[in-house]
C-alpha positions as CSV (number, residue, x, y, z in Angstrom):
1,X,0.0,0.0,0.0
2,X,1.4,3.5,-1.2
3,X,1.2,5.8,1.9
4,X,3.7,9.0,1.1
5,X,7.0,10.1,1.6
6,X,9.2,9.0,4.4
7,X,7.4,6.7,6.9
8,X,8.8,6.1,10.1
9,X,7.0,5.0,12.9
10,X,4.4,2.0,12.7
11,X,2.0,1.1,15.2
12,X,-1.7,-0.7,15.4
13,X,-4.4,0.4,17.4
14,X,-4.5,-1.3,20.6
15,X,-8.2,-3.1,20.1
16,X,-7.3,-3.6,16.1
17,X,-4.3,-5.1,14.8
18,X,-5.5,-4.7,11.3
19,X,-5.4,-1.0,11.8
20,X,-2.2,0.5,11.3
21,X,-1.2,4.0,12.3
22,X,2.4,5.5,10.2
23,X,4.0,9.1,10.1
24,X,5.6,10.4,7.4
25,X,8.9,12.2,8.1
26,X,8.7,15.4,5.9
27,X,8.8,19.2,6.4
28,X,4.8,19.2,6.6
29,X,4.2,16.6,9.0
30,X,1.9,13.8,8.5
31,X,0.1,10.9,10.0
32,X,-2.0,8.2,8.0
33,X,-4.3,5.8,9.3
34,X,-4.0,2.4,6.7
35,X,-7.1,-0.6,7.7
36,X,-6.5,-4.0,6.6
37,X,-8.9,-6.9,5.7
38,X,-11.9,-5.5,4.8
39,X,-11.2,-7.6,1.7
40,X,-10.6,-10.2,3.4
41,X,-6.7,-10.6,2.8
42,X,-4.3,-8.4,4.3
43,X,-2.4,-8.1,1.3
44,X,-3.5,-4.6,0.6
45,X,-4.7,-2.0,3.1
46,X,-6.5,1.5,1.9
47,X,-5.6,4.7,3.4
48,X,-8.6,5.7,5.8
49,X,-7.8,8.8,7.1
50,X,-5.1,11.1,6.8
51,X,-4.3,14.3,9.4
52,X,-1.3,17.0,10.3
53,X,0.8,15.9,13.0
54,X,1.2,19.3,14.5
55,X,5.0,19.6,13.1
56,X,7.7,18.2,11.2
57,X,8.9,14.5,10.7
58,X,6.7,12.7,13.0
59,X,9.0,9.9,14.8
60,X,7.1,8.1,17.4
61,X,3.3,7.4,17.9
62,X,1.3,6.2,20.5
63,X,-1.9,4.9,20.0
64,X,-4.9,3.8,22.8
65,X,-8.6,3.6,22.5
66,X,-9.6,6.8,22.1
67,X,-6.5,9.2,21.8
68,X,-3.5,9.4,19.4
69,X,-0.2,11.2,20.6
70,X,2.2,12.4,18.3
71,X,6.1,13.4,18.8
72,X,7.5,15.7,16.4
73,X,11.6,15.8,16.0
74,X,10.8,20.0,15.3
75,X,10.2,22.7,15.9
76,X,10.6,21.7,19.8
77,X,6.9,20.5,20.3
78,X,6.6,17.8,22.9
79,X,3.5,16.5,21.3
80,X,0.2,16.3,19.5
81,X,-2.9,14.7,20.6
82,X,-5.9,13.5,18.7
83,X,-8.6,11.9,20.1
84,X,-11.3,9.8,19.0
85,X,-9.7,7.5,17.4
86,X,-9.6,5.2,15.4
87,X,-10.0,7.3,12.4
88,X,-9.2,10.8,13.3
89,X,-12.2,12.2,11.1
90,X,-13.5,14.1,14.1
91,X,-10.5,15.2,16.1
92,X,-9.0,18.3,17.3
93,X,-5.2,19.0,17.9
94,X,-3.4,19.9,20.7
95,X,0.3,20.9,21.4
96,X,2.5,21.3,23.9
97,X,6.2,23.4,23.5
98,X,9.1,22.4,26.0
99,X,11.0,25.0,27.7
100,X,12.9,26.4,24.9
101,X,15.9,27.1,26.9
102,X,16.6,24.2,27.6
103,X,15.6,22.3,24.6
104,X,17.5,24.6,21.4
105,X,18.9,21.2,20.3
106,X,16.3,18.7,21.4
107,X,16.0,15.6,19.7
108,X,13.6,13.3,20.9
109,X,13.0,10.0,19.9
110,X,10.4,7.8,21.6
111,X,7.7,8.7,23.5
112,X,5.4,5.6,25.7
113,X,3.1,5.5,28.6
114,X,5.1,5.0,31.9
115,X,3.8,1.2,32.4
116,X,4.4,1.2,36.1
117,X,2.3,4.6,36.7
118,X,-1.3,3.2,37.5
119,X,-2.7,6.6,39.0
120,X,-2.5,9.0,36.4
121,X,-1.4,8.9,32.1
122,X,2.1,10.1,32.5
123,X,4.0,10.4,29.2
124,X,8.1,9.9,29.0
125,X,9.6,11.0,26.0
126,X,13.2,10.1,25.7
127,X,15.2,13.0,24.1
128,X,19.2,12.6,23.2
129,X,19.7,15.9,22.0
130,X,19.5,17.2,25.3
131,X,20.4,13.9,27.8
132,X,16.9,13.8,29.5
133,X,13.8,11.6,29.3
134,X,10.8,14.2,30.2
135,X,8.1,13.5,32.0
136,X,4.4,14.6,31.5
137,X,1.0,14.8,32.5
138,X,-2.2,16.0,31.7
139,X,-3.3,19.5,33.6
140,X,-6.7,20.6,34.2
141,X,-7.5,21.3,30.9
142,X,-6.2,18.3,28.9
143,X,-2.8,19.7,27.3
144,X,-0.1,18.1,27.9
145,X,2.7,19.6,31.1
146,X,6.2,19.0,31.6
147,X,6.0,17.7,35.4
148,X,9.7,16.8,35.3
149,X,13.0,15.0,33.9
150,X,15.5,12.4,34.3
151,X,19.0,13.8,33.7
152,X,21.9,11.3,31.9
153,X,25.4,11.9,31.4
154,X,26.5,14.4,29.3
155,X,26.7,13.5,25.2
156,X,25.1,10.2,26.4
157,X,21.7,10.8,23.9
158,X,18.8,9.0,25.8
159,X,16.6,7.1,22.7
160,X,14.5,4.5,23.8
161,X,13.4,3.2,27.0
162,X,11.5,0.5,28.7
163,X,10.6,-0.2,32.4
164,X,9.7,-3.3,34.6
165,X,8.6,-3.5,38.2
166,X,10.7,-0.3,40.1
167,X,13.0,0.2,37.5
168,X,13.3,2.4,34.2
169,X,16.2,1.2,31.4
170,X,17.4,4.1,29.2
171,X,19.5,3.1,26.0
172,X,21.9,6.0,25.6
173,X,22.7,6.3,21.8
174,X,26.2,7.7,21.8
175,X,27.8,6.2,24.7
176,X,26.4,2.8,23.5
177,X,25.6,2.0,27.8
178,X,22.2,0.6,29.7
179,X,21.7,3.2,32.0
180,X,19.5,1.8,34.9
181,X,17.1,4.2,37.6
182,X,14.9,3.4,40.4
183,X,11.7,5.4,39.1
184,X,9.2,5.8,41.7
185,X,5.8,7.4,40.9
186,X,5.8,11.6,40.6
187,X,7.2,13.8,42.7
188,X,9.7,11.0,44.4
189,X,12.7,11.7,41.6
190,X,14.3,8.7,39.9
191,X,18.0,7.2,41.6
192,X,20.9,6.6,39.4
193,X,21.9,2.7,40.0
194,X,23.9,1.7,37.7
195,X,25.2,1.9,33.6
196,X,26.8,-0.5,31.4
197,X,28.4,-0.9,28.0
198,X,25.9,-2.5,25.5
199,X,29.1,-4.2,23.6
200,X,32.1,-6.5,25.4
201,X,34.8,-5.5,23.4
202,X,36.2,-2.2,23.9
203,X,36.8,0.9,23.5
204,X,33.6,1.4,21.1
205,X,34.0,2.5,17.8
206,X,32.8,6.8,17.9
207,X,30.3,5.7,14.7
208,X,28.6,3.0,16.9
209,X,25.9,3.3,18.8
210,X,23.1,1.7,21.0
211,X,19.6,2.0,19.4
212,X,17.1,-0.1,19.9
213,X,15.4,-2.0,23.5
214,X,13.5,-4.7,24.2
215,X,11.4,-6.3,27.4
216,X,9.5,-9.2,26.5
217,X,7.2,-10.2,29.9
218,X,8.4,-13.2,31.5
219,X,5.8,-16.3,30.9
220,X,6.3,-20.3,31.0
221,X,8.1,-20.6,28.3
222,X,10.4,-18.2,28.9
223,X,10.2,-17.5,33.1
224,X,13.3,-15.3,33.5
225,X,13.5,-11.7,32.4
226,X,16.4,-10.8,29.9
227,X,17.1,-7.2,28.0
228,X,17.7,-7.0,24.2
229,X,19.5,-4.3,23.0
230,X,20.6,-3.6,19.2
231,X,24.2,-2.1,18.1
232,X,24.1,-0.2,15.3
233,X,27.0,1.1,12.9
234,X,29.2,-2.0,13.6
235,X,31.8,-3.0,11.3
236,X,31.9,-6.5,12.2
237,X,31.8,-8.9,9.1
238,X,28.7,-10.9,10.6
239,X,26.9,-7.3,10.7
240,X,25.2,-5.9,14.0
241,X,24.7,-7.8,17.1
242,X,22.2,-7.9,19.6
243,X,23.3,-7.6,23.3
244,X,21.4,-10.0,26.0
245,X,21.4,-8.8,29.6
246,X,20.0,-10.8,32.5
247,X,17.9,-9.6,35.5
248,X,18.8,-13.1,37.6
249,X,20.7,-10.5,40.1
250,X,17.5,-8.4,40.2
251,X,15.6,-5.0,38.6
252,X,18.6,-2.6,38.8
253,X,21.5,-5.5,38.5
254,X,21.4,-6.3,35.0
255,X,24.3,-8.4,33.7
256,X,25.5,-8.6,30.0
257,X,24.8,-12.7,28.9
258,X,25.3,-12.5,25.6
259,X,25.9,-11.1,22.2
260,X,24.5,-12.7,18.7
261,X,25.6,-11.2,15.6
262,X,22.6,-10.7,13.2
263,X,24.3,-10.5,9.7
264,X,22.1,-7.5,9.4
265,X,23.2,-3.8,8.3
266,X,21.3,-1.1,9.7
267,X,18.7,-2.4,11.5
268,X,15.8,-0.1,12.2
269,X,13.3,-2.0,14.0
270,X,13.0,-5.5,15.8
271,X,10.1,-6.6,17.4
272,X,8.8,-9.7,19.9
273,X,6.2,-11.9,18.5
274,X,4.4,-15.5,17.9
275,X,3.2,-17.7,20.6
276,X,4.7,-16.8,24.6
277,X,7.1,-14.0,22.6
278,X,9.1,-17.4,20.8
279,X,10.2,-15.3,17.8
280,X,12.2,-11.9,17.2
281,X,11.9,-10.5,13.9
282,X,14.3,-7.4,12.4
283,X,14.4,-5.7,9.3
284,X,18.1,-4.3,7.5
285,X,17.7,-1.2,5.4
286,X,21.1,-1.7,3.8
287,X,19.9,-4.8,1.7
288,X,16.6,-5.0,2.8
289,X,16.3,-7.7,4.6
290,X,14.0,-9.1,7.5
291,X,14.9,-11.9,9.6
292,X,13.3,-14.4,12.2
293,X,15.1,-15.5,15.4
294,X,14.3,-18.2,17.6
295,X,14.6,-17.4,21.7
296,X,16.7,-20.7,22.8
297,X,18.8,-20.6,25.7
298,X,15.6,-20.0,28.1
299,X,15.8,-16.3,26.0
300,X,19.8,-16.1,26.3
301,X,20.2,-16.8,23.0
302,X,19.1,-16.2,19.3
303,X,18.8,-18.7,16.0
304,X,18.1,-17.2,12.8
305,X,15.4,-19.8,11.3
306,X,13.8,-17.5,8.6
307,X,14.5,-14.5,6.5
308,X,13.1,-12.5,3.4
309,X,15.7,-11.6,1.3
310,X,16.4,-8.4,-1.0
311,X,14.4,-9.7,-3.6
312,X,10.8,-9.7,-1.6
313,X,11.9,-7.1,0.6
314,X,13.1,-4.6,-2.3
315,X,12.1,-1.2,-0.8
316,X,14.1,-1.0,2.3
317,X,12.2,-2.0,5.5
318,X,12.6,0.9,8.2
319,X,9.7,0.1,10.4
320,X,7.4,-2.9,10.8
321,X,5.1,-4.5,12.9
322,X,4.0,-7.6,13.6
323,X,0.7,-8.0,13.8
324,X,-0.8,-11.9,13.3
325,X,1.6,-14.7,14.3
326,X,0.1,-17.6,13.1
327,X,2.5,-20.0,16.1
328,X,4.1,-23.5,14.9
329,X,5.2,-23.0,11.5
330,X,6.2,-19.1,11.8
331,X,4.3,-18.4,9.3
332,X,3.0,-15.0,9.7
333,X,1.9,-12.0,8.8
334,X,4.1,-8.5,9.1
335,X,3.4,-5.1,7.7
336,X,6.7,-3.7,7.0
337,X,7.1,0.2,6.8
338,X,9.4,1.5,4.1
339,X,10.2,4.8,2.9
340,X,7.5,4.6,-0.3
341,X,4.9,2.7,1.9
342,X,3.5,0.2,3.9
């Protein structure tokens, strides 16, 4: 399905896997709604509803029932926020600008509901250009408020994060380290535990850096809790590798188990899927390929089992999502998000 120019983020609505929301990464910023399977096939989505994202190259979404947040990479806007959702026909945007001294090279990258806040919708939005993850919630009148931030070390570039039980895990992009926090709910402020280097060997290469994370829930397949991080910008001749910590030691010990070379080139998105979170699945822009690992090990380790090769995937997979795993035979279904479309 032809979408526009640029698409970055990809994400379904939480109720509706067959409905896909994308942004497109351009001057004018743009989201698109895409719905597949009214044919009966998802082979071919149409483009349902179309809207302005409130600024310029849209690079995270978050979707739930009824509301659709939006962060922009500029001007410095924190957010936009649509509601009633699913198709956007009927909503109304809203924005919210950071403190401009503080933010005149901002650069964030993520933003995701705070999973372990169960008394109000707090937003954290990771942003590297400035080595903080901000926090926010809604005041009074339902715009979004800065309530707070995390600090990191300096040139460290917070990107992504992800949080279990007490503890929030920040991926800083140019040190290439796991930074670890106890994050207790708003106003207690987050401690500093720990940080460690997402690669064994060192020193790392300055072009490398730490980029994607990933916290699959434990379950009885899999019972204990591991960390998957992705290195980007290797120059190893088996191509990027993903780093493995455990949580054995506890929330804020986590210790590096493992690293599996992918034989991928810039990957830009890697995702958990099939039955009890069994399968990875990550897609290479630089010859456009996806791949399927296998968790073995108990989840320490990876086997490649599958891939799509340049030839199927010809357009350069940036984003995907999986969205029907169909168990035994991994055979499923993915949307992948390239720059022409989905």
């Amino acid at each position: 399905t032809i979408v526009g120019h640029h698409l970055s983020w990809i994400t379904s609505h939480p109720s509706d896997k067959f409905l896909i929301y994308t942004g497109l990464e351009q001057a004018d910023g743009e989201v698109a709604a895409i719905k597949y399977g009214w044919s009966g096939t998802v082979e071919e989505g149409e483009v349902v509803a179309r809207a302005k994202s409130g600024g310029a190259d849209p690079c995270s979404l978050l979707v739930a029932e009824d509301e659709f947040i939006i962060r922009n990479v500029s001007p410095q806007k924190v957010s936009s926020t649509y509601s009633n959702v699913p198709f956007l026909a009927s909503a109304s945007a809203s924005t919210c600008r950071s403190d401009k001294t503080r933010q005149s090279s901002s650069h964030p990258h993520q933003i995701i509901l705070n999973p372990l806040n169960q008394t109000e919708q707090e937003l954290l939005v990771p942003d590297l250009g400035t080595d903080k993850v901000w926090r926010l919630t809604k005041r009074n009148d339902g715009k979004l408020s800065i309530r707070d931030h995390i600090d990191f070390e300096a040139r460290g570039g917070p990107r992504h994060i992800a949080a279990r039980g007490n503890t929030l895990y920040t991926l800083l992009e140019l040190t290439s380290k796991l930074a670890v926090h106890t994050f207790p709910l708003l106003p207690v402020p987050p401690a500093r535990l720990t940080s460690l280097f997402t690669l064994s060997a060192l020193p790392i290469p300055d072009t490398m850096f730490a980029v994607e994370i990933l916290l699959p829930e434990p379950n009885a397949s899999f019972p204990e809790t591991f960390i998957y991080t992705l290195n980007r910008n290797d120059p190893h001749s088996e191509g990027y590798s993903i780093a493995i910590f455990s949580l054995a030691a506890g929330e804020g010990q986590p210790e590096l188990v493992n690293e599996v070379r992918t034989g991928l080139i810039h990957v830009r998105g890697m995702v958990f899927g099939g039955d009890e979170d069994k399968y990875l699945v990550e897609g290479g822009v630089e010859g456009g390929e996806v791949k399927v690992f296998e968790r073995i090990d108990s989840g320490k380790g990876l086997q490649e089992i599958a891939k799509l090769g340049e030839d199927v995937v010809a357009r350069w997979p940036s984003h995907w999502l999986l969205v029907a795993p169909r168990s035994q035979d991994v055979n499923w279904w993915t949307y992948i998000c390239s720059p022409a479309g989905v």
